[in-house]
C-alpha positions in Angstrom: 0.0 0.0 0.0 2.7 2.8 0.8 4.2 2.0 -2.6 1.1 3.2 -3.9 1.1 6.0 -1.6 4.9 6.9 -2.7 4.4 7.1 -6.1 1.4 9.1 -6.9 1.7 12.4 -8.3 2.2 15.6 -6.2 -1.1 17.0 -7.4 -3.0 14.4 -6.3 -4.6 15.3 -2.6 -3.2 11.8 -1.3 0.1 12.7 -1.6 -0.2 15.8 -0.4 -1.3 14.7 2.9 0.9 12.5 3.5 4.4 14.6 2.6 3.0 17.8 4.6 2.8 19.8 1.0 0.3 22.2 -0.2 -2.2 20.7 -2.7 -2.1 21.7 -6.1 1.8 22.5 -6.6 3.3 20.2 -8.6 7.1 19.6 -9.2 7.3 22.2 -12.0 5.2 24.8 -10.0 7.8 24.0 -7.1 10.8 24.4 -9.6 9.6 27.6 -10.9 9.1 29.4 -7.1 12.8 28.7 -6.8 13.8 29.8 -10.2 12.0 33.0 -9.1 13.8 33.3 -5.7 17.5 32.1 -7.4 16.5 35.6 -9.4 14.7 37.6 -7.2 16.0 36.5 -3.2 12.9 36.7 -2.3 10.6 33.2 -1.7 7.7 33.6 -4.1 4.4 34.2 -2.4 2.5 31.3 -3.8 5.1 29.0 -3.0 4.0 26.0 -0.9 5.7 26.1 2.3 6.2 23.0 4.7 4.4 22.7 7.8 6.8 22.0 10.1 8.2 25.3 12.0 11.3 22.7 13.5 12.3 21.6 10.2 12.4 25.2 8.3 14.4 26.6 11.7 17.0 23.5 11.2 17.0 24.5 7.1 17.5 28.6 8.2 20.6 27.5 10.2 22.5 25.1 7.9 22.4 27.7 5.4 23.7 30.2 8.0 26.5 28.2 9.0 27.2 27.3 5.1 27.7 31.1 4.3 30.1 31.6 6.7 32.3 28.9 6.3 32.2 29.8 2.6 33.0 33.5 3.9 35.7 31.8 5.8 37.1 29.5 3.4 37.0 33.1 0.6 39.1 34.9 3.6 41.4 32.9 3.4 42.3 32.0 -0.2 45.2 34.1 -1.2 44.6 37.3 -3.1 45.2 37.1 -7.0 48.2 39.3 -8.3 46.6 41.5 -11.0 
């Protein structure tokens, strides 16, 4: 049964239940909200965002910690000689 569960589309109101998403935004409508915030930096209003508060906090500081070690890692690359 959860193979059946697994593999339905993300329109369909089954699957949407069960993964926490909005219903009605398919891959591509996903894809294109962050196309639009690669672009913009801001999220896109209609995106679908996730229910769970914990799981966006934990996403919000991985990301932090990311951009400073790659602030890090930039400070300490050695100037190039122009």
């Amino acid at each position: 049964m959860s193979a059946l569960v697994t593999n339905l589309p993300p329109e369909s109101a089954t699957w949407a239940a069960e993964n926490g998403e909005a219903l009605g935004a398919s891959r591509a409508d996903v894809l294109l909200a962050d196309i639009f915030q690669a672009v913009t930096g801001q999220p896109h209003p209609l995106r679908p965002q996730p229910k769970d508060r914990a799981a966006v906090e934990h996403h919000e500081s991985t990301a932090a910690r990311l951009r400073a070690q790659r602030a890090r890692v930039a400070a300490q690359r050695p100037k190039e000689a122009s």
